[in-house]
C-alpha positions in Angstrom: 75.9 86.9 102.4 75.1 83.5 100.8 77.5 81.1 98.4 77.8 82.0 94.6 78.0 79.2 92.3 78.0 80.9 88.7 78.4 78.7 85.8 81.4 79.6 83.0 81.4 78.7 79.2 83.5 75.7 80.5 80.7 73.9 82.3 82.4 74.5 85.6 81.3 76.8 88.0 83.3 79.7 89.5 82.6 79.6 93.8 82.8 82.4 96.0 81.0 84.5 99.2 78.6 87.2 97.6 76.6 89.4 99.1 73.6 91.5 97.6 73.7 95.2 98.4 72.3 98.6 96.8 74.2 100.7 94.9 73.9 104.0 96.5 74.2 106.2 93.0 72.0 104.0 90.6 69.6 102.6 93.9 69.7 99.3 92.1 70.6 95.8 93.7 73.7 94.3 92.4 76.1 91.8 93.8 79.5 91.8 95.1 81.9 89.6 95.4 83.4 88.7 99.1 85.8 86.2 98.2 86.3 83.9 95.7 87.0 80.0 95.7 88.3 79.1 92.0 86.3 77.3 88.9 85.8 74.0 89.5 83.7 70.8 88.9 81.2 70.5 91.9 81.2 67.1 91.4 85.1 66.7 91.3 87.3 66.4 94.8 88.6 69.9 94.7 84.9 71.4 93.9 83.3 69.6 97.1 86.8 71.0 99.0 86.2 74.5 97.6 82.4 74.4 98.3 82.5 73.4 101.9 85.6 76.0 103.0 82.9 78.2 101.4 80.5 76.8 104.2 82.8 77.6 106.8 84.1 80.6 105.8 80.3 82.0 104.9 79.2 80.4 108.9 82.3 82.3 110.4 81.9 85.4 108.7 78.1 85.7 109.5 78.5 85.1 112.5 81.5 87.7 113.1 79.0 90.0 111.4 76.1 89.2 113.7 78.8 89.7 116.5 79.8 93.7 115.2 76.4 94.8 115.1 76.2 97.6 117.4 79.3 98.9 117.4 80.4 101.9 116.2 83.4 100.9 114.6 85.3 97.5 114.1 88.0 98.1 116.5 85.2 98.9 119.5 84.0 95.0 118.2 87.4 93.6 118.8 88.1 95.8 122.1 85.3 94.3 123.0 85.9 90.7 122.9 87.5 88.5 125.3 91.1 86.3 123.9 89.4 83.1 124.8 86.2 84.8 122.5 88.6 86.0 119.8 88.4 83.4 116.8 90.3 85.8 114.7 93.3 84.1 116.0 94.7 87.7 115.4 94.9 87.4 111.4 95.8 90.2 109.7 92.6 92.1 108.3 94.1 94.5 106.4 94.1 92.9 103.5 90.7 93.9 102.9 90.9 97.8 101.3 93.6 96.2 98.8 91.3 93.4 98.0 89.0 96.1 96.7 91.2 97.9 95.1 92.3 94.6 93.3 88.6 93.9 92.5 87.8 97.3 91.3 90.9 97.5 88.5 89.4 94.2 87.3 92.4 92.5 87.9 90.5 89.0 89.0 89.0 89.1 85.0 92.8 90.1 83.7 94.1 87.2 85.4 92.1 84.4 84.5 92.0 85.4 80.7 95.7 85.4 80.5 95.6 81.6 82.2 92.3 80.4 80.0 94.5 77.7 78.2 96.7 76.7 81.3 96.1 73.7 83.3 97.0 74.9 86.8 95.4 73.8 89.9 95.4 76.8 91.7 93.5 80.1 91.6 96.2 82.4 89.3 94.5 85.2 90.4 94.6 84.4 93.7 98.1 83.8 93.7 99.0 87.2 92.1 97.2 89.2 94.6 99.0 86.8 97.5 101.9 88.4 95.5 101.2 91.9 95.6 100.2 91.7 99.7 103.4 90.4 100.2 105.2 93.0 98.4 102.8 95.8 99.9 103.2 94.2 103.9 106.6 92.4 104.6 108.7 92.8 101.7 111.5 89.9 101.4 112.2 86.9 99.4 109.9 84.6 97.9 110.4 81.7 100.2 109.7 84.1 103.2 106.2 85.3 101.5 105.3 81.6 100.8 105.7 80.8 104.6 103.2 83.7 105.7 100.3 82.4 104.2 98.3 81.5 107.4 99.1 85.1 108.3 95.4 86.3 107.1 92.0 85.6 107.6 91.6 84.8 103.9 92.3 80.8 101.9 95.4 81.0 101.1 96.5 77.3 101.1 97.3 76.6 97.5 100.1 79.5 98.6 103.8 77.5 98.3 107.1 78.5 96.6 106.5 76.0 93.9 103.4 77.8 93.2 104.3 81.4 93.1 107.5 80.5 91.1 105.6 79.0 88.8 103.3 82.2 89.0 105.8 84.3 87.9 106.7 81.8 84.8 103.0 81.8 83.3 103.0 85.6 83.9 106.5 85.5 81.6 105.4 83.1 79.2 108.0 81.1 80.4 107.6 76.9 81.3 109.6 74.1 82.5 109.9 72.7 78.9 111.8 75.9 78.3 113.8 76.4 81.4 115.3 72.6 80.5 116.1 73.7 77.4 118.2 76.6 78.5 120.2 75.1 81.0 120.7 71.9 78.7 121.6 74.5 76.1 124.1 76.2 78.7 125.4 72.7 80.0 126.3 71.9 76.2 128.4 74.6 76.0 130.2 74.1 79.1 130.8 70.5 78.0 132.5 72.0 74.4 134.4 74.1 75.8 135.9 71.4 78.4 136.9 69.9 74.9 138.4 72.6 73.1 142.0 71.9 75.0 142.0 68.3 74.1 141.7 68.1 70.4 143.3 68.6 67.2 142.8 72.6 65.2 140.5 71.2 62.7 138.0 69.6 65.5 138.8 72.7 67.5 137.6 74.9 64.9 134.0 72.7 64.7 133.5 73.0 68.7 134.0 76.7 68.2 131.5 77.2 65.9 129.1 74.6 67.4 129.5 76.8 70.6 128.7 80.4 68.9 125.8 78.7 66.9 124.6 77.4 70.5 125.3 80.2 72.2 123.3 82.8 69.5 120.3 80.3 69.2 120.5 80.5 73.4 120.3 84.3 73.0 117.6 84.7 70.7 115.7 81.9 73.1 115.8 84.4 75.7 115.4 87.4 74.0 111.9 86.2 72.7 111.0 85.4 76.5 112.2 89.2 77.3 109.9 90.1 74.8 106.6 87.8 75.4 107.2 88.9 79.2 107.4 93.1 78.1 104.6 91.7 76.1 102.6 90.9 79.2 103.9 93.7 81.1 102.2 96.1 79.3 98.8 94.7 78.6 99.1 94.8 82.2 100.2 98.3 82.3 97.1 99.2 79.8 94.7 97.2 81.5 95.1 99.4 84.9 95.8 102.5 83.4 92.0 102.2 81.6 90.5 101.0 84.7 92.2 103.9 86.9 90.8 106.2 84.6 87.3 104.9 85.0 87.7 105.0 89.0 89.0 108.6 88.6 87.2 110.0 85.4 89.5 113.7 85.7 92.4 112.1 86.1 95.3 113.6 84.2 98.2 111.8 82.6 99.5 114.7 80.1 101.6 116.0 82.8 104.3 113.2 83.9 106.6 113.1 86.3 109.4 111.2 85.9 112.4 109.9 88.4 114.4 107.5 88.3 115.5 105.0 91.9 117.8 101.9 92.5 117.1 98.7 94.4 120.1 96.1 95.4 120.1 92.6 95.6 122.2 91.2 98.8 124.5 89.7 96.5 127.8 90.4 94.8 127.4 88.6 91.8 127.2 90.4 88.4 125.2 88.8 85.7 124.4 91.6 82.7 121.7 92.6 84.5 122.3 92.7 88.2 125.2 94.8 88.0 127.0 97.4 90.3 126.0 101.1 89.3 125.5 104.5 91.4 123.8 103.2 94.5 120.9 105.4 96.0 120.9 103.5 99.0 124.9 103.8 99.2 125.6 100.1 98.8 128.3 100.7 96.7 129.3 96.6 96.5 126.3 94.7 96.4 124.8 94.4 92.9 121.7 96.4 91.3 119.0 97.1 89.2 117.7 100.7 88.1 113.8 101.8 87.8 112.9 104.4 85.5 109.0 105.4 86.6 106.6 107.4 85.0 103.4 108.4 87.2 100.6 111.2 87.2 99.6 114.1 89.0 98.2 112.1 91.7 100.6 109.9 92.2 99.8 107.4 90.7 101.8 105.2 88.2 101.2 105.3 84.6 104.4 103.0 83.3 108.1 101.9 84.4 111.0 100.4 83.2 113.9 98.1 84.8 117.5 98.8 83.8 120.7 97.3 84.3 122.3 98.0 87.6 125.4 100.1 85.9 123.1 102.2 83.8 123.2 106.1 84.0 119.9 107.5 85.0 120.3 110.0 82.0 120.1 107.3 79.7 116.9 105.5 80.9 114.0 107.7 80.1 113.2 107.6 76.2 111.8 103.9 76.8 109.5 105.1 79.2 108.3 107.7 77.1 108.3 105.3 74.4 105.7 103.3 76.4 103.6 105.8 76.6 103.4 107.0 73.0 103.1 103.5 71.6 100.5 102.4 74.2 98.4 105.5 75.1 96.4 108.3 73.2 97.4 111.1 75.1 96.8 114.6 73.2 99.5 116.2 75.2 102.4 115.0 77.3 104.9 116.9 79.2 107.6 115.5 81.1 108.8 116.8 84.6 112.0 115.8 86.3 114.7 116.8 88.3 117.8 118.2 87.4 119.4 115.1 87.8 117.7 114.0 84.2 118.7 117.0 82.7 121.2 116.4 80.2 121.2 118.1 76.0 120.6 114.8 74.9 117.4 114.0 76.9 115.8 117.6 75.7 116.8 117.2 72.4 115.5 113.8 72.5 111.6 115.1 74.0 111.7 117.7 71.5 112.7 115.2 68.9 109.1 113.2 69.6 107.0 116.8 69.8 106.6 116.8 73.3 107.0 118.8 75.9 109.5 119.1 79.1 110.2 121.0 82.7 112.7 120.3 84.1 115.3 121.6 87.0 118.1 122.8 85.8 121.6 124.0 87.6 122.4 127.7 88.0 125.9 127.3 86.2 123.3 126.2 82.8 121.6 129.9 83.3 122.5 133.2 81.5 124.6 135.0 84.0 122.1 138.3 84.0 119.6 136.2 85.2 121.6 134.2 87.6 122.6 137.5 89.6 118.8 138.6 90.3 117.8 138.7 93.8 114.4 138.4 95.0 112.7 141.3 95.9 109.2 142.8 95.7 108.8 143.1 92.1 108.8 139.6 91.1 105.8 137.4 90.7 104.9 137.0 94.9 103.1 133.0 95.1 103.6 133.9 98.8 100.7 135.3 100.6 100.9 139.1 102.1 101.3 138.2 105.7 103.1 134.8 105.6 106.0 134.1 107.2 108.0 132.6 104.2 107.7 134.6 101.0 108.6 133.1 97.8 108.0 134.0 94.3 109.6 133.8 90.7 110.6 135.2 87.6 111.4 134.6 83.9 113.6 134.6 81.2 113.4 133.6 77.3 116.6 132.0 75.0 117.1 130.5 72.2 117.9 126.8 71.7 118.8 125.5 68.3 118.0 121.6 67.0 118.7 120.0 63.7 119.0 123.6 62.3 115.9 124.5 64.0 115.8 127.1 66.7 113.6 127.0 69.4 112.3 128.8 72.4 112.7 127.7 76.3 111.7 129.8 79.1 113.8 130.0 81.8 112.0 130.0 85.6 113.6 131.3 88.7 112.3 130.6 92.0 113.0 131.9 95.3 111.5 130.0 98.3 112.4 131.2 102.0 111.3 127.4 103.5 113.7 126.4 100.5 116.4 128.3 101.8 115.9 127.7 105.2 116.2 123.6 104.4 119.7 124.7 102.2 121.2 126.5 105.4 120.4 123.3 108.0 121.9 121.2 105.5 125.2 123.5 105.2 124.9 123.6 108.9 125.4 119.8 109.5 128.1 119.3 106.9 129.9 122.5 108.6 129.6 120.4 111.9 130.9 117.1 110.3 134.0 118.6 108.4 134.7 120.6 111.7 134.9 117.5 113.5 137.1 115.3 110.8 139.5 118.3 110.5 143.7 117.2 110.9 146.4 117.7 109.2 146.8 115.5 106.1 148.5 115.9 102.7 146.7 118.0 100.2 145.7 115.5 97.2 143.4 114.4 94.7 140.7 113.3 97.6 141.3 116.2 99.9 138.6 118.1 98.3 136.4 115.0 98.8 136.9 115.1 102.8 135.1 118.2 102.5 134.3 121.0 100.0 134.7 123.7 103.2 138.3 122.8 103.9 141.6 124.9 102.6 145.2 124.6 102.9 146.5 127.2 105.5 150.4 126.6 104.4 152.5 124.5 101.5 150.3 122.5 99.9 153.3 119.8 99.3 154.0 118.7 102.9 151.7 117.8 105.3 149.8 120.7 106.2 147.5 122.5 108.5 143.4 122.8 107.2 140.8 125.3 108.2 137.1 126.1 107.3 137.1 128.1 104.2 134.4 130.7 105.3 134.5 132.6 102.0 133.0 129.1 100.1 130.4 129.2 102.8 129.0 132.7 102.3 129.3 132.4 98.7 127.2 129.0 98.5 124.8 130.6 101.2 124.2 133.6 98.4 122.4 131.1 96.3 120.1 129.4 98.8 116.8 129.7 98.2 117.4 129.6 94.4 116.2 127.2 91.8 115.7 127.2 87.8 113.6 125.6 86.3 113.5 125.2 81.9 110.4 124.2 79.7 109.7 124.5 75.9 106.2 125.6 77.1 107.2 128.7 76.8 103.7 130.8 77.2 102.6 128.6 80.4 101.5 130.3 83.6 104.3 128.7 86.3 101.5 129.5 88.9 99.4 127.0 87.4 102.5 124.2 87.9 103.5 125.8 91.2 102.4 123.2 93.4 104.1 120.5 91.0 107.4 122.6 91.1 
């Protein structure tokens, strides 16, 4: 390992711990970086400061490394050590396979591009990855992140609030200059409308319209930050989505699986964008945003979208898709979801932009013939011969008709035993837990809410007695096991998309 000092267009010179190592498919020497120091002057304060934490940290890590050799494995190193020997002072390592993974999607280069023209007197890049280690170890506010930073055996002193809210305002395109004018802009209003009640109609009538023209100008002022930051958003979305593919050259983004999740804020303050909605956490008061994410067959994400808190789910996904047509050339793309995101609209909608769809759908959205089949042996097995839980499928054609046009959907149903088996320990516990609230109570419009297993015994008008309604249970238990699943793909293989089913 020795110190890097590698001179930029600038003059400067970016410092950092390198080490030289061979590549093992090319067998050629190249250089890595270990960690970096910023660009700076070497003559300057900060570039003698930078250069001799290089020293140390390069003298500390060598001699750790002098320290492991021998050992199988880093934790036999550390095992090994004495407290009084252990100048780790415990910091947290783990940073380390992320910092690859950082380095690898060429993030450090996306970074420092989009802050070429900014004076700041920190690392950016730095800063942003602080960010995303925060996020990916201790989630929680930003104050709380800023106070970690001695946490890990890494430099992370230029880490304060000040700086990672200021982060977050380069990354938006968003500055000081522009905050102030906001908030004068929203303290002018405030001052008008203080006025309105103590002046005549015809000076009335001029604060009114000062206060719309303010208020409009203050709306297309944010509004053009919404869109510089979507701006940024998805050069960054483009940026990792190209170097993802050149870390994993088969990867496969035509088939996209799309769901959609809620996160609160511990706060009951609405503010058009923070709102209350269907919480998936059940915290039906505090206020919310909703996430609409896109991601691949592995798992991995290819876009997303924020929503306000109050918006149906339904209504979310044609931006995502939109993201993906306007930024990406895919040749194909079909969308999976659940049948929570299956609505006419949102089919209609897919079809609408040529692509495809499969999706879950309910039984009571199946033809009725098909709906009654049971499994038996002459479906399509996936099960093998002698395992314990069979499962297979069969399908069904219909017509579907769009703008005049007709087309053709296949119609998938599946029979799993594990599926069932997960359906009857679900019915099992509810069973338990309305057998346990049962008492008499007046039938009304929330009885059914108590539970979907209780019935009225006598008049449902007074206050009444309420049993278990064992015919609902058998007739539910008749359809466990059962799922349907629609595509416009309608000569696939569902083997091949069995495991993604």
């Amino acid at each position: 390992m020795y110190i890097s000092k590698s001179k930029r267009p600038n003059g400067k010179y970016f410092i950092s711990i390198a080490k030289g190592i061979r590549d093992p498919k090319t067998k050629k020497s190249k250089k890595i970086q270990i960690k970096g120091f910023g660009t700076h002057d070497l003559d300057s304060k900060s570039g003698k400061e930078a250069l001799a934490q290089a020293e140390a940290d390069l003298k500390e890590m060598i001699r750790l490394d002098e320290a492991s050799q021998g050992f199988e494995n880093f934790e036999d190193f550390i095992e090994s050590l004495s407290k009084d020997k252990l100048s780790l002072n415990h910091k947290n390592l783990g940073y380390l396979p992320y910092l690859k993974i950082f380095n690898q999607l060429k993030l450090p280069n996306f970074f420092t591009k989009m802050v070429k023209d900014s004076k700041l007197d920190y690392s950016f890049s730095n800063l942003m990855f602080y960010q995303v280690l925060g996020r990916l170890f201790n989630p929680s506010s930003k104050l709380e992140v800023a106070s970690r930073k001695d946490d890990f055996l890494y430099d992370f002193s230029f880490v304060n609030s000040d700086n990672i809210y200021s982060s977050l305002d380069v990354f938006s395109g968003f500055n000081k200059h522009k905050s102030k004018a906001l908030t004068d802009g929203v303290q002018l209003i405030k001052n008008m409308e203080i006025l309105l009640d103590t002046v005549d109609s015809e000076a009335k009538k001029i604060l009114e319209y000062n206060i719309k023209n303010t208020s409009d100008e203050l709306e297309q002022n944010i509004a053009t930050y919404d869109k510089n930051f979507e701006m940024n958003e998805n050069k960054l979305f483009k940026h990792l989505n190209d170097h993802i593919g050149k870390i994993i050259p088969d990867r496969n983004m035509s088939l996209a699986f799309y769901d959609c999740t809620t996160y609160y804020f511990e706060s009951f303050d609405e503010d058009g964008f923070r709102e209350r909605g269907m919480s998936k956490d059940n915290k039906r008061n505090e206020t919310q945003v909703v996430m609409g994410l896109l991601i691949d067959t592995n798992g991995i994400p290819i876009s997303y979208r924020l929503f306000k808190g109050n918006k149906h789910e339904l209504h979310t996904m044609e931006e995502v898709i939109d993201d993906i047509l306007n930024n990406y050339t895919i040749k194909e793309i079909i969308i999976v979801a659940d049948r929570g995101l299956n609505s006419r609209a949102n089919l209609e909608m897919i079809r609408g932009k040529g692509l495809s769809y499969i999706v879950g759908s309910k039984g009571s959205a199946v033809p009725k013939d098909l709906k009654e089949k049971k499994f038996n042996s002459s479906w399509n097995i996936t099960s093998n011969a002698e395992a314990k839980y069979k499962s297979g499928y069969i399908t069904s054609k219909r017509k579907v008709s769009q703008n005049d046009e007709t087309y053709d959907e296949l119609i998938i149903k599946k029979y799993s035993d594990v599926y069932k088996e997960r359906e009857m320990f679900k019915q099992e516990k509810m069973i338990e837990r309305a057998k346990k609230n049962i008492k008499d109570f007046t039938i009304n419009s929330t009885t059914k809410s108590k539970s979907k297993y209780y019935k009225a015994v006598e008049n449902p008008k007074e206050k009444i007695n309420i049993e278990i309604d064992e015919e609902i249970i058998k007739q539910e238990q008749e359809n466990f096991g059962y799922f349907y699943i629609v595509t416009n793909k309608v000569d696939m293989n569902p083997k091949r998309y069995n495991g993604s089913l």
